[in-house]
N, C-alpha and C positions, 0 to 999 in steps of 0.2 A: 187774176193777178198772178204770174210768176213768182217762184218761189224766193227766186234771188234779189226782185225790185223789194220787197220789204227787210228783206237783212239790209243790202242797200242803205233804204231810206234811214233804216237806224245805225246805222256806223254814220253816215254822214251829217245825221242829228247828232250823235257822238262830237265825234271829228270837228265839228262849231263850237259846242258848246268848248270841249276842250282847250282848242284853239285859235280862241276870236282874235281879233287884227288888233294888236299886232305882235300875239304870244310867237308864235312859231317863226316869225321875221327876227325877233330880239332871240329867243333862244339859238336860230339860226345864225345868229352873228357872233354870239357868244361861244358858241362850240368851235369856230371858224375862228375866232382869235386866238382860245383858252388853247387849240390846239399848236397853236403854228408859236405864241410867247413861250409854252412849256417845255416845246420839243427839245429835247436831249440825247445825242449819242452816249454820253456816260465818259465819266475820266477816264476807264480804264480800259477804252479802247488799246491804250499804248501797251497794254499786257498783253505780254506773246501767248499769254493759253487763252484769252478771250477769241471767241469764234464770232462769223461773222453771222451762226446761228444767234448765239450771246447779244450781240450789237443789235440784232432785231431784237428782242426783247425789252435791250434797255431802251430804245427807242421807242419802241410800242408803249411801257411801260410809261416813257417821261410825259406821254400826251396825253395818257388819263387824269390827270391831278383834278384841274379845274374843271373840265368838259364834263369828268365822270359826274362831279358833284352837281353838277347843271343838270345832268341827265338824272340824277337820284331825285332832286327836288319837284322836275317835271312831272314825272311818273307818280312819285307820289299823292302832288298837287291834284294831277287825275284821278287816281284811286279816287281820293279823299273828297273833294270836291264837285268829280264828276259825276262816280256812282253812286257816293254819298249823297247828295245835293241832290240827285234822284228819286235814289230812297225815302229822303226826311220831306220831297217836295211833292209825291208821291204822281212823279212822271214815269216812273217803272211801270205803273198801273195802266199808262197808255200803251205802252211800246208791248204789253200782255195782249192788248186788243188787235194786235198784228198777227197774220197766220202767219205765227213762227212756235217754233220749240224755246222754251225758255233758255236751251242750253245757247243756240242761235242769238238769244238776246244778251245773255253773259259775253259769249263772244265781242258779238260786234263794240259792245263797250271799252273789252280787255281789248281789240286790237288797235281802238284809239284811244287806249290811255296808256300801252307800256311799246304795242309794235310799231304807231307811225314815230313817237319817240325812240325806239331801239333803230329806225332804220336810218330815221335822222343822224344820229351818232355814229351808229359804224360809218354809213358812207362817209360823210366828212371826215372822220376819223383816217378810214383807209384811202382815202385818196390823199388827205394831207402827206399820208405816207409814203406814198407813190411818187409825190410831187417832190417827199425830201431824200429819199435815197430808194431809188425802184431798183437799184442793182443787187442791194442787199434783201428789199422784202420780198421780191416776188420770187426768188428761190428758199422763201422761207414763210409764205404764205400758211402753212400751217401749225409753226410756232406762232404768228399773230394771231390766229383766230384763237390759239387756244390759249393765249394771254385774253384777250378781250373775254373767252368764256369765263376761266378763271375770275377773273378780275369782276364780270358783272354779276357774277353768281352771288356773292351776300346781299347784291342791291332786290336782287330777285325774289331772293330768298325774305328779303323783309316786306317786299310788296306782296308775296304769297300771303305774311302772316297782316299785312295790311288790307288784303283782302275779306279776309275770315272777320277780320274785327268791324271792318265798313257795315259787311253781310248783318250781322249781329247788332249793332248800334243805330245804324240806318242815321247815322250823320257823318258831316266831313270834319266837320273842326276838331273834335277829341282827337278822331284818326288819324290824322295827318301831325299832331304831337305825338303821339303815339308810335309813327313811324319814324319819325324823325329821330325821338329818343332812343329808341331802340337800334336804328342804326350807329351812331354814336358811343353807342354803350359796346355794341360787336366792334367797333374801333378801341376801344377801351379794352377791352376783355381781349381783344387778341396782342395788345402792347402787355398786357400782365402776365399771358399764357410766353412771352417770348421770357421776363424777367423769372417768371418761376421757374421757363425751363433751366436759365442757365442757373439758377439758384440749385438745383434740383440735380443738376448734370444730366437733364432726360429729355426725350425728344417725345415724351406724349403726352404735355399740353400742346407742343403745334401741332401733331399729328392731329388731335380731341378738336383742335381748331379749323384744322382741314378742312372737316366735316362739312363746314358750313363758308369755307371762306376756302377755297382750292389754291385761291391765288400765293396762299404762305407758305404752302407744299411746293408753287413751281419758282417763285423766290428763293428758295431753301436749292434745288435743284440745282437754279442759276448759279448762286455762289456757290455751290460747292465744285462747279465747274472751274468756274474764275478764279478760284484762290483752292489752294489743296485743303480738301478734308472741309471745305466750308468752315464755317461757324464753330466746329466740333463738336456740334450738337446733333445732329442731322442731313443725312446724305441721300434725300431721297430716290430711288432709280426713277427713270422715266415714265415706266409702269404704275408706279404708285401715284405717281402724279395722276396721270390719266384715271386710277382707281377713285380716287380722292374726289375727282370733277366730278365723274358717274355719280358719286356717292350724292355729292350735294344735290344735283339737277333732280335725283332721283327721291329726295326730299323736296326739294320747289315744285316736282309736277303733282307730289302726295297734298300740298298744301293747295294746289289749286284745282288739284283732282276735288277735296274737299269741299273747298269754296262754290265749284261745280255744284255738288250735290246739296250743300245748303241753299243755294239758289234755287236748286229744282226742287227739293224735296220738304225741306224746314222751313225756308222764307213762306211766311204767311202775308198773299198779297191776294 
């Protein structure tokens, strides 16, 4: 047997259980609408300092709303459900009896439970875009992606720590409240990092927030484009932005570097 028929055979047992008929048809419609009811150029195109860099953004930016939160539920639903529901069902224990590397069996899971969902969303995502103003994105294809990076990085960053928690609990249901909470609460915690800072006159609770959420660093950029001096709180340069992103990703691969080695090393299966 070939190396690659039994990874294979477990993404594809994945990839079912994930998304029986008719999960990924209804998610697929829903991204396809939540995208194209959302879309927004933003009022303030009519501002002579808005660029027509800016106008991707807000653009990019109006189509996240609903999609995104479609896409946060999926992914976690998987986490929680898929490897969970493994774990507690104790199918892990098969997909061992396959000549794979345990690390191969983490994989094949993670890529259908956050990648066939991540690939779902950009595409539809960036062709919706294409379809509404391809004059504007494609000379600005790399403000979009690094909106979309921004922007997915907390969702990431909570399925990283919904990882470690599945690994650990070996069920889906706590986990997926668990994730759910949690993201909600980084929704919360970054609406009070924005009031203390102007309470404070300081720019390092959004900066503290960055960390983990880059998207409020390239928000903060944005306006300070569009309107002079921004906010008055914070004027981040373009650099820091890009620092910010590093910073996070480079915390979601430690959590799932982690995750990695609890699977390989700690899971006792």
């Amino acid at each position: 047997m070939g190396k690659g028929k039994p990874f294979l055979e477990v993404l594809a047992s994945a990839i079912h259980e994930d998304y029986r008929f008719p999960i990924l048809e209804i998610f697929a419609f829903l991204y396809t609408l939540g995208t194209f009811v959302f879309a927004s150029f933003g009022s303030s195109i009519v501002s002579q300092r808005v660029t027509n860099e800016s106008i991707a953004y807000t653009l990019t930016s109006s189509l996240l709303g609903l999609p995104l939160f479609i896409f946060i539920i999926l992914i976690f639903k998987n986490i929680a459900y898929g490897l969970g529901s493994d774990l507690e069902k104790g199918i892990i224990q098969s997909y061992l009896s396959y000549p794979l590397k345990r690390w191969a069996i983490l994989t094949a899971k993670l890529i259908s439970a956050i990648g066939i969902a991540l690939i779902l969303f950009v595409t539809i995502q960036i062709s919706a875009l294409y379809v509404l103003a391809p004059d504007i994105i494609s000379p600005y294809l790399g403000t979009v992606i690094l909106t979309y990076a921004t922007t997915l990085s907390p969702s990431l960053f909570v399925a990283g720590i919904m990882l470690l928690v599945t690994l650990f609990l070996r069920r889906g249901g706590l986990t997926l409240v668990i994730g759910i909470v949690l993201y909600f609460a980084m929704s919360i915690i970054s609406s009070v990092a924005l009031v203390v800072a102007f309470a404070t006159d300081s720019s390092v609770p959004l900066q503290i927030m960055s960390v983990i959420a880059p998207n409020v660093a390239l928000a903060e950029y944005y306006s300070s484009i569009n309107v002079p001096f921004g906010n008055g709180l914070w004027s981040p340069a373009f650099s820091e932005v890009l620092f910010f992103t590093g910073i996070s990703y480079t915390i979601i691969g430690v959590l799932f570097f982690l995750g990695y080695y609890y699977f390989i090393r700690r899971l006792g299966l």
